[in-house]
N, C-alpha and C positions, 0 to 999 in steps of 0.2 A: 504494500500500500504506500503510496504516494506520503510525504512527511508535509502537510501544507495544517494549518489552525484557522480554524471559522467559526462563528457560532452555527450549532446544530441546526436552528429554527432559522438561521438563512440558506447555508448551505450542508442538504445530507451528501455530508460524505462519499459514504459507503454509496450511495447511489450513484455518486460519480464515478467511483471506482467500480464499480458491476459493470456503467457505459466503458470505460478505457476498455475493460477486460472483451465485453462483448462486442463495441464496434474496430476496437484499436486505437493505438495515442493518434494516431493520423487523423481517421475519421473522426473522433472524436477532440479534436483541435480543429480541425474544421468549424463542426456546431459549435466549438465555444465562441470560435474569431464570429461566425453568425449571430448567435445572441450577444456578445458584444456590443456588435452593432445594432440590435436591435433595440440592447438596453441607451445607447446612446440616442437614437429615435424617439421612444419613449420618453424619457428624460424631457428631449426638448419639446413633443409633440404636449406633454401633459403641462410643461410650464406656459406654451404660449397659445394654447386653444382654451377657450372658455369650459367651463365644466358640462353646459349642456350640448358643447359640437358634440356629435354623434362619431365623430373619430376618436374619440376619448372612450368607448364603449366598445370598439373594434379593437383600439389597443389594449383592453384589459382583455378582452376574449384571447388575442392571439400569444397576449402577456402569459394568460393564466396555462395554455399548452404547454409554452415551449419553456417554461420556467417550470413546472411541472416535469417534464420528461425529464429535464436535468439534474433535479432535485435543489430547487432553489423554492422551497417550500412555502415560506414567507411573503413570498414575490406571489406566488401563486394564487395563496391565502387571499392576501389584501387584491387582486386581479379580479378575484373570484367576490368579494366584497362589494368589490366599485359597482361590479355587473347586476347584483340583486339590489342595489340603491339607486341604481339611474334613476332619472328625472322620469316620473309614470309610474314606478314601483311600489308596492307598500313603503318599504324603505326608505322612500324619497330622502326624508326629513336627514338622515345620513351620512349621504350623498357627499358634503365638503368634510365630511372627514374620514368617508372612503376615502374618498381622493385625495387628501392630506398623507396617509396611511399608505398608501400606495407609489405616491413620492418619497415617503421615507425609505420602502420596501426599496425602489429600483434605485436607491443610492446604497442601500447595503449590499443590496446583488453584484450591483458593478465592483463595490469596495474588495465583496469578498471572490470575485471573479479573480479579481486583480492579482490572489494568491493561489491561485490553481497556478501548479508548478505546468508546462505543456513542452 
């Protein structure tokens, strides 16, 4: 196993090491340079769209996949969060502090990205 230190609740581990094991450090440096850039997208897509653009709501769906497959759990969490408080939801009322929560989320993802050894 890989010698890298995260918090658990941002990134599981162990679940990135099952990816290296099953796709390979290649393929699976790949998808990190991927959501890398994904998480740098996000970032700037949630600081400069209003809370109810509706790309705000595509990026937490496709946030919550592929931060998921990876095991960036937190990311996922708070993704999956934003999506059941959209603006129309019961939830609604919520809604800026999903998306408070979710900004926090994709700066920890990135932080602890930054220590996956590749």
């Amino acid at each position: 196993m890989a010698s890298y230190s995260t918090p658990s609740s941002v990134l599981d581990v162990c679940r990135l090491e099952e990816l290296r094991e099953l796709l390979g450090p290649e393929k699976l440096n790949e998808a990190l340079r991927a959501f890398e850039q994904h998480l740098y997208d996000a970032r700037c897509a949630v600081e400069a769209t209003e809370p109810a653009d509706p790309r705000v709501l595509i990026l937490a769906h496709q946030m919550s996949s592929a931060a998921g497959s990876l095991g960036f759990e937190e990311l996922a969490r708070a993704s999956r969060t934003v999506m059941t408080c959209a603006p129309g939801k019961p939830r609604e009322a919520d809604f800026p502090t999903a998306l408070a929560a979710l900004q926090v989320a994709v700066q920890q993802a990135a932080s602890a990205l930054s220590s996956v050894p590749r």
